[in-house]
C-alpha positions in Angstrom: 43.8 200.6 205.6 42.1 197.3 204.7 41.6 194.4 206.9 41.4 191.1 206.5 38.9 188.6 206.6 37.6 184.9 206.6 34.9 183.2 205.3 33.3 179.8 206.7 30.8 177.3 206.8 29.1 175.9 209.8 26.9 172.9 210.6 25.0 171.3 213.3 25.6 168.1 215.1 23.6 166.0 212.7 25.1 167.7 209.4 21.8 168.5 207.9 22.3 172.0 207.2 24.6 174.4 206.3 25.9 178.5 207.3 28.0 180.5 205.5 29.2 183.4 206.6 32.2 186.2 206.6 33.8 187.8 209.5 37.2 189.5 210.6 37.8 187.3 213.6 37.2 184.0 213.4 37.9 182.9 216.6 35.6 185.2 218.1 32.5 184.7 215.9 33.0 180.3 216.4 32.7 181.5 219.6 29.5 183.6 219.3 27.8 180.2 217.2 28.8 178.0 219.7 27.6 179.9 222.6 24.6 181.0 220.3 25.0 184.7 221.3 23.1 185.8 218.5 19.5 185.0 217.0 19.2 183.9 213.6 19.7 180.9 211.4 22.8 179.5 213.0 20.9 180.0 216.8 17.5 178.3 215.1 19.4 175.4 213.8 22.2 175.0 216.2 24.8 175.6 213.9 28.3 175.4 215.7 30.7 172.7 213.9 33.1 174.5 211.5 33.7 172.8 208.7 35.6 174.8 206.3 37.2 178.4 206.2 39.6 180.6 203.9 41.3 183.7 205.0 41.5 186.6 202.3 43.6 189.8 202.9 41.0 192.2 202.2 37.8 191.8 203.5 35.5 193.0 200.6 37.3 189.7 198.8 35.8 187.5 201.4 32.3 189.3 201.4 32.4 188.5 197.8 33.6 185.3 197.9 30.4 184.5 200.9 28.1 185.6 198.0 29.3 183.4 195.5 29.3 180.1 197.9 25.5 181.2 198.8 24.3 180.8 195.3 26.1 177.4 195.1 23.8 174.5 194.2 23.2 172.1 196.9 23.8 169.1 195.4 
């Protein structure tokens, strides 16, 4: 059986940068940025503010979906 999953983008306070990432519970993993649980970009930037996600039914849709908004341009 196949789960579902989100994808999202996160930001700090100032809105300088920007993470993108995937996850099956969204709630839970705002809540990991915001308490910064976990090391990593998003910790080393303080990277809590959500700005944007999208829910897919299948998970492997969203993973794909992270990589394609990664290789986005910036402008």
């Amino acid at each position: 059986m196949k789960y579902g999953g989100y994808i999202y983008i996160i930001t700090n306070k100032n809105r300088t940068v920007l993470y993108i990432g995937s996850t099956t519970d969204i709630k839970r993993r705002i809540f990991e940025h915001k308490k910064r649980l976990f090391g990593g970009f998003s910790k080393k930037y303080n990277c809590c503010d959500l700005l944007f996600y999208e829910f897919f039914p299948d998970i492997s849709d969203a993973a794909k979906r992270e990589t394609q908004m990664k290789a986005w341009k910036r402008d």
